[in-house]
Backbone as ProteinMPNN parsed JSONL, in Angstrom:
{"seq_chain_A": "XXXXXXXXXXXXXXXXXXXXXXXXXXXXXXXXXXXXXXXXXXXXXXXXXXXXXXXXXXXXXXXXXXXXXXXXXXXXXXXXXXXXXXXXXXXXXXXXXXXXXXXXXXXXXXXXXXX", "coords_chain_A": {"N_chain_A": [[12.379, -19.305, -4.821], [9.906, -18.847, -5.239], [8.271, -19.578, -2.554], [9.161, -17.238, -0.94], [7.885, -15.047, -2.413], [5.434, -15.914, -1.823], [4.763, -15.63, 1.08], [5.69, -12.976, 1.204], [3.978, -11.704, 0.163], [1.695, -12.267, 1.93], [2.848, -11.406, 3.706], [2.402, -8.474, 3.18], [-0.4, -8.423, 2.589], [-1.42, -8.794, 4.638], [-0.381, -6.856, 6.421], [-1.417, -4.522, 4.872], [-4.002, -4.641, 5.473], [-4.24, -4.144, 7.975], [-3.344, -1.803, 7.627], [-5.616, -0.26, 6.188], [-7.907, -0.632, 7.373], [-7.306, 1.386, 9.836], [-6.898, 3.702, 8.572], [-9.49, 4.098, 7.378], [-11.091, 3.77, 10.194], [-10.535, 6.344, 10.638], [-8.69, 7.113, 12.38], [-6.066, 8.503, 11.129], [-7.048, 10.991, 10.852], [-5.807, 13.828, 10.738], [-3.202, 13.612, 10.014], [-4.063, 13.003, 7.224], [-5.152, 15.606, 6.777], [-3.127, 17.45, 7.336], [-1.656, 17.038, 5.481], [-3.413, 17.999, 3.523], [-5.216, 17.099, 2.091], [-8.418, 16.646, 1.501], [-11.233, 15.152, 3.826], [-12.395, 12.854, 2.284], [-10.428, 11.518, 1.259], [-9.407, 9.906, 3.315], [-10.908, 7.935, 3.146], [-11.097, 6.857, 0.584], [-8.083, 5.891, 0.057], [-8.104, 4.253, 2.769], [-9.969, 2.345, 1.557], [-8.864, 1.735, -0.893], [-6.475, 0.193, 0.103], [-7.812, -1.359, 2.231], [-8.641, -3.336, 0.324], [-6.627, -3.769, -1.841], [-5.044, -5.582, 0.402], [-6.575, -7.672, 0.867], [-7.086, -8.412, -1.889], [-4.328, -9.004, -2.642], [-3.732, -11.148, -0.704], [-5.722, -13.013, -1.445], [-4.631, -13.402, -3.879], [-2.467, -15.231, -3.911], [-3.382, -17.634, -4.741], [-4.446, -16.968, -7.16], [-2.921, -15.441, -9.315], [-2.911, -12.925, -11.03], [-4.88, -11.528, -9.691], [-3.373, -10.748, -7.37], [-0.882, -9.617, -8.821], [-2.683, -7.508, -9.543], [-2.803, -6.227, -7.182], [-0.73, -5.647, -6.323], [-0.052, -3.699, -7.78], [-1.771, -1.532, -7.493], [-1.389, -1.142, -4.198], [1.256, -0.376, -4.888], [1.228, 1.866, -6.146], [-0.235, 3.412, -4.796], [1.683, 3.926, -2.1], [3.406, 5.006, -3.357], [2.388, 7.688, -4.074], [1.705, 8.364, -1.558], [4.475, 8.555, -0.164], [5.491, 10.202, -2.039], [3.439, 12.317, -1.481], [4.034, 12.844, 1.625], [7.076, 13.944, 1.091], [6.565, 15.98, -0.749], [3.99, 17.887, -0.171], [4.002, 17.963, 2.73], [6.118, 18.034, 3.248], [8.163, 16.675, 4.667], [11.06, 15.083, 5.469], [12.809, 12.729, 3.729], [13.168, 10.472, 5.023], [10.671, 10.221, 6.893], [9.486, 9.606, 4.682], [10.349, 6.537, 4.365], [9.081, 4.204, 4.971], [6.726, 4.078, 3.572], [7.993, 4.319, 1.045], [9.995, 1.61, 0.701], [7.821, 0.237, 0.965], [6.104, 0.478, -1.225], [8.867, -0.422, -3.038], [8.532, -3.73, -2.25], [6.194, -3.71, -3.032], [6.566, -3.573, -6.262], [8.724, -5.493, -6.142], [6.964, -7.961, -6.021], [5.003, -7.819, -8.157], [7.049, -7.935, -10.303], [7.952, -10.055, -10.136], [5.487, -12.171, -10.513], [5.072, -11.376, -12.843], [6.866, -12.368, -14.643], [6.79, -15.061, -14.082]], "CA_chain_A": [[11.958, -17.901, -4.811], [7.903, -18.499, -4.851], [7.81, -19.437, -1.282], [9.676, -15.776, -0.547], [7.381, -13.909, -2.463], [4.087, -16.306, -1.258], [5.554, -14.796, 2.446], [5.853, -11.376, 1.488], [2.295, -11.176, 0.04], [0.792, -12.677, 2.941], [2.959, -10.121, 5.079], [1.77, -7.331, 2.509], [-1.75, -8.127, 2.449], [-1.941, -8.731, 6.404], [-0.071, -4.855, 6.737], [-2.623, -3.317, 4.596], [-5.581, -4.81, 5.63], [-4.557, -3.747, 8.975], [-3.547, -0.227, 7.623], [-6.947, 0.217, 5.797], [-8.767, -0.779, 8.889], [-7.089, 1.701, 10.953], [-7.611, 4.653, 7.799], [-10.895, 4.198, 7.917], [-11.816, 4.226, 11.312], [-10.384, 7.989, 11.483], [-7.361, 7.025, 13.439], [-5.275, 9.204, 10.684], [-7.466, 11.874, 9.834], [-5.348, 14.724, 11.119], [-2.494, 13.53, 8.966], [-4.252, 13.711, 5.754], [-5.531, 17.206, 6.951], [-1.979, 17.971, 7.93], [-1.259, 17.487, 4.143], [-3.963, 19.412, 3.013], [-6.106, 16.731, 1.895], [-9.733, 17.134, 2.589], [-11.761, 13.792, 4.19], [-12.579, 12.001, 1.286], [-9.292, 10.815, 1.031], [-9.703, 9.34, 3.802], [-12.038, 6.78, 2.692], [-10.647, 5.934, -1.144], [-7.234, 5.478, 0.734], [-8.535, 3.06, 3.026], [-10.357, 1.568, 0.601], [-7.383, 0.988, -1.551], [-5.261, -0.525, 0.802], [-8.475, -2.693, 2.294], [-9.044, -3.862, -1.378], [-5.598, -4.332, -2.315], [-4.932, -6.236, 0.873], [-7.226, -8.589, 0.533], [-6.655, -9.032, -3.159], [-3.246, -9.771, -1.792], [-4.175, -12.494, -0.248], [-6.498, -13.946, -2.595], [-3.737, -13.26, -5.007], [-1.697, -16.278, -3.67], [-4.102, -18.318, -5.29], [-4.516, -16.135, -8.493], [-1.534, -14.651, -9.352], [-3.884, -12.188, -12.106], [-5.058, -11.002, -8.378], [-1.706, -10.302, -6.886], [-0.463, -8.513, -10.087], [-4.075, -6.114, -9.552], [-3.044, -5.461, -6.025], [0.481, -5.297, -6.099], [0.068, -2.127, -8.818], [-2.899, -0.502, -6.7], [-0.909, -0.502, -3.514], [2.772, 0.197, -4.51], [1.063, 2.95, -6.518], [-0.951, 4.29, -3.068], [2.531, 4.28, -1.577], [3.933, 6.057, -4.072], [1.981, 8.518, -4.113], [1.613, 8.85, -0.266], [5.701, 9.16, -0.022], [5.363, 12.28, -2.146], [2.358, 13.578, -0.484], [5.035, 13.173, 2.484], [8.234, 14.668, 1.356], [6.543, 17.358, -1.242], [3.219, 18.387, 0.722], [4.253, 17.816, 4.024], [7.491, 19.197, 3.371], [9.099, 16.103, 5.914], [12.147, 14.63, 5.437], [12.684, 11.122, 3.315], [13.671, 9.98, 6.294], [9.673, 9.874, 7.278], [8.852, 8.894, 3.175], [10.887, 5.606, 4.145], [8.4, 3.018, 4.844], [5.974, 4.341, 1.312], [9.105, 4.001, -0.361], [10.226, 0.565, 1.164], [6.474, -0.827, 0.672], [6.262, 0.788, -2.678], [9.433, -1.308, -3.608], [8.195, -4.809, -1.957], [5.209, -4.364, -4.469], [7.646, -4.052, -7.23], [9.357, -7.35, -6.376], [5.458, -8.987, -6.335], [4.901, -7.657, -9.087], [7.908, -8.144, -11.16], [7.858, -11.653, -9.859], [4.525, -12.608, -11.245], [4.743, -10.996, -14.189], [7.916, -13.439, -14.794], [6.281, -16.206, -14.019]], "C_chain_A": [[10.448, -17.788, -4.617], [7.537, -18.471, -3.79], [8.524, -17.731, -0.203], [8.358, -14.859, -1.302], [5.362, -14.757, -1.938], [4.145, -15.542, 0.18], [5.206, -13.153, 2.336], [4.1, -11.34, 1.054], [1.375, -11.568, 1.172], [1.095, -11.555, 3.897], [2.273, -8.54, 4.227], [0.099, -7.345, 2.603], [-2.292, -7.856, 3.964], [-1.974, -7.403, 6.636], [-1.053, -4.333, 5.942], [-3.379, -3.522, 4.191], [-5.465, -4.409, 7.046], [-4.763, -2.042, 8.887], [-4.629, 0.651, 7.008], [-7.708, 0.079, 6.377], [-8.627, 0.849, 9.535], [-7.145, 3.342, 9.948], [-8.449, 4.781, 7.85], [-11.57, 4.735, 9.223], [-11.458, 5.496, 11.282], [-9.53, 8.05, 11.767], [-6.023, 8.209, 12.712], [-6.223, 10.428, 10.048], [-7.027, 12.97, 9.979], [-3.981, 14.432, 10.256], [-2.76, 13.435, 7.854], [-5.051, 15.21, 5.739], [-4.376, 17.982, 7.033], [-1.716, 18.457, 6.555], [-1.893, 18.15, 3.714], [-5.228, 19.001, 2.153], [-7.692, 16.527, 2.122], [-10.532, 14.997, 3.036], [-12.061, 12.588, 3.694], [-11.624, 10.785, 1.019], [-9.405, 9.913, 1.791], [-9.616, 7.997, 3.469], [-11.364, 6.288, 1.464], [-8.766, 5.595, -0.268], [-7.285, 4.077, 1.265], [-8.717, 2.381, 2.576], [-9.911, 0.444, -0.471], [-6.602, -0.141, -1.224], [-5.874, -1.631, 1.646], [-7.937, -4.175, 1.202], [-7.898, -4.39, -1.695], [-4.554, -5.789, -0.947], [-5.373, -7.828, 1.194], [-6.83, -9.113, -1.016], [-5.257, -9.318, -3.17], [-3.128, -10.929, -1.859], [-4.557, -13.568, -1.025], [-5.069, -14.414, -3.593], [-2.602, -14.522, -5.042], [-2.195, -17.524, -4.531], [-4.386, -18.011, -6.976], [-3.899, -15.167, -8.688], [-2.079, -13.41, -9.864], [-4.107, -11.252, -10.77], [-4.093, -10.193, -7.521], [-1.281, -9.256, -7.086], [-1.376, -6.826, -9.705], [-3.539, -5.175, -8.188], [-1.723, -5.001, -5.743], [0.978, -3.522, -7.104], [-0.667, -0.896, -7.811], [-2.526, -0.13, -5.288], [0.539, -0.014, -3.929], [2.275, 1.76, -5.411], [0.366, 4.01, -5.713], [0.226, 4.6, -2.051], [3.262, 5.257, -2.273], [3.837, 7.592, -3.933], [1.869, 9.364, -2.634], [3.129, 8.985, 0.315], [5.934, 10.25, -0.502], [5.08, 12.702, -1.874], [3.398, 14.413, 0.954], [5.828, 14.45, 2.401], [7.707, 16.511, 0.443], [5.34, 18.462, -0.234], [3.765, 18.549, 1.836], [5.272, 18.327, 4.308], [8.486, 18.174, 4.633], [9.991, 15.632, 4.788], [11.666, 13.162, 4.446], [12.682, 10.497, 3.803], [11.897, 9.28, 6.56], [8.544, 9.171, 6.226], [9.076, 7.187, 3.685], [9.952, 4.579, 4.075], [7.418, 2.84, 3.857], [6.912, 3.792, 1.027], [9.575, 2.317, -0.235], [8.419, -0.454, 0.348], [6.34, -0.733, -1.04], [7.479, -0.27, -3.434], [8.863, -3.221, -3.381], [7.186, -5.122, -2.936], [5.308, -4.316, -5.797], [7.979, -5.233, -7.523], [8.198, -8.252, -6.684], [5.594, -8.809, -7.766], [5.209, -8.139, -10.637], [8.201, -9.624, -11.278], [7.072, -12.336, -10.803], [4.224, -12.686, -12.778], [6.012, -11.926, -15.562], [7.656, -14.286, -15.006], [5.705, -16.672, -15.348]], "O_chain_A": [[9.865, -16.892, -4.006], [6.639, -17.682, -3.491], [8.268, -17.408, 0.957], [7.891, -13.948, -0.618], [4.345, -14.078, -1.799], [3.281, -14.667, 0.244], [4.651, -12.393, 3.13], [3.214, -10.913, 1.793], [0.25, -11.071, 1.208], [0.316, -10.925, 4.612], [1.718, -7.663, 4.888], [-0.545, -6.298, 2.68], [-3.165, -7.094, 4.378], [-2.967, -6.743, 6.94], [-1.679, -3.458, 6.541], [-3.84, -3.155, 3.11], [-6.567, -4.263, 7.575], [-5.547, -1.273, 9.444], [-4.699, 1.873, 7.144], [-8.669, 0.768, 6.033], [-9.649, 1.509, 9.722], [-7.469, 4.286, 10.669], [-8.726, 5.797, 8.488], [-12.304, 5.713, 9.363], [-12.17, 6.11, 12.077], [-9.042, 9.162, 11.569], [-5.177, 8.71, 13.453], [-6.115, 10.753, 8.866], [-7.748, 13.723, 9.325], [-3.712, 15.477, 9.664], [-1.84, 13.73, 7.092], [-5.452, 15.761, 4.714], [-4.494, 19.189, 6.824], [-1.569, 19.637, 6.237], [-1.364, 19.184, 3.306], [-6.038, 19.773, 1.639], [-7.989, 16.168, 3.262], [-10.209, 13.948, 2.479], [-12.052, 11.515, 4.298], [-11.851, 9.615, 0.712], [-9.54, 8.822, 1.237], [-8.688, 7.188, 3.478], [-11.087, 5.089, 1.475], [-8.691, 4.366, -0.256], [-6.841, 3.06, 0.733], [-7.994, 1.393, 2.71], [-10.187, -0.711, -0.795], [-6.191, -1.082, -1.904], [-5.217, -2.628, 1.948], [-7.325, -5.242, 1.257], [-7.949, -5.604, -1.891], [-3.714, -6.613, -1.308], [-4.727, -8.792, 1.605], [-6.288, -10.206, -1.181], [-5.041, -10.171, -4.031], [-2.621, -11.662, -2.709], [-4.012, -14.649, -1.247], [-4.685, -15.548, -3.88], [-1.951, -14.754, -6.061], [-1.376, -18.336, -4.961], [-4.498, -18.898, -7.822], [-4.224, -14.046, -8.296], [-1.755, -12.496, -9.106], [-3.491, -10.186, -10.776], [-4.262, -9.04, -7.124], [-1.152, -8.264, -6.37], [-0.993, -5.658, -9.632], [-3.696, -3.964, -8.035], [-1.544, -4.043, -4.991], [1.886, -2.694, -7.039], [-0.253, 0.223, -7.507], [-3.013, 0.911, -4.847], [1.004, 0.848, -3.184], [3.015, 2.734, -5.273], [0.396, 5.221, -5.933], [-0.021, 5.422, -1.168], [3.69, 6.275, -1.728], [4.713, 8.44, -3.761], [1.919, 10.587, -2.51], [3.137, 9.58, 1.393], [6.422, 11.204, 0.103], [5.619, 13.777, -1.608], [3.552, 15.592, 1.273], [5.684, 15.505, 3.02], [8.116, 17.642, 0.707], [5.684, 19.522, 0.289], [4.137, 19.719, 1.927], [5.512, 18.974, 5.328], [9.326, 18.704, 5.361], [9.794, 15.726, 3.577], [10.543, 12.659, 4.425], [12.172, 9.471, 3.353], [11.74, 8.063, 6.462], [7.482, 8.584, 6.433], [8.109, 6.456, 3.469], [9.969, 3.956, 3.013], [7.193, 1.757, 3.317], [6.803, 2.613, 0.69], [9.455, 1.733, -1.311], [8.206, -1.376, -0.44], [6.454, -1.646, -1.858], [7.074, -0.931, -4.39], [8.837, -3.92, -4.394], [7.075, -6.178, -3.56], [4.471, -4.819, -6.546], [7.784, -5.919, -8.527], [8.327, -9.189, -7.472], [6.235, -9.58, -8.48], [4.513, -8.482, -11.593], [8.592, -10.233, -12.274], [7.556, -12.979, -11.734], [3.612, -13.43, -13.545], [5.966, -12.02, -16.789], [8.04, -14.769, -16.071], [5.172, -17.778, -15.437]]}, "name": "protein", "num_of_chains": 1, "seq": "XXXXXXXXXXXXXXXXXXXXXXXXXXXXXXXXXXXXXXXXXXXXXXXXXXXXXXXXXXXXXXXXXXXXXXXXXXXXXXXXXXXXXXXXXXXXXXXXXXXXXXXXXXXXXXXXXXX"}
């Protein structure tokens, strides 16, 4: 089971260090305007999902690390599947991949904390 969840954190930290890259630059800033969020968000978003991507990573090495990042993004998904279905008023249908990521950093999580 460790080399499944060493895997997924490497694929978790890779996805959102690419998706805090691509927050940042701007590339979504019309979807957190859509919701109703003002620019700021933006940035601590990104930030998040930099930060927790990287500590990801690291986290392979220091599980303590992992644990930090696996709370700080499945709780940035969380929160950005509600923004979805309650703000945004879309479908679950378009929540799915929050909710999906949000669970993957569950299993880290719950993993480590096992260990």
């Amino acid at each position: 089971m460790g080399i499944i969840i060493i895997i997924l954190q490497v694929i978790l930290g890779a996805f959102f260090i690419m998706t805090g890259l691509k927050i940042l630059s701007g590339a979504m800033k019309q979807e957190f305007a859509r919701l109703g969020y003002p620019p700021i968000f933006n940035k601590i978003t990104g930030l998040f999902e930099l930060i927790g991507g990287i500590a990801m990573l690291i986290g392979i090495f220091y599980a303590p690390l992992a644990i930090f990042a696996s709370v700080l993004l499945g709780l940035t998904m969380l929160v950005g599947a509600g923004s979805l279905v309650f703000l945004g008023k879309d479908p679950i249908k378009k929540a799915l991949p929050a909710i999906v990521l949000f669970v993957l950093n569950l299993v880290v999580f719950t993993y480590l904390l096992a260990v």
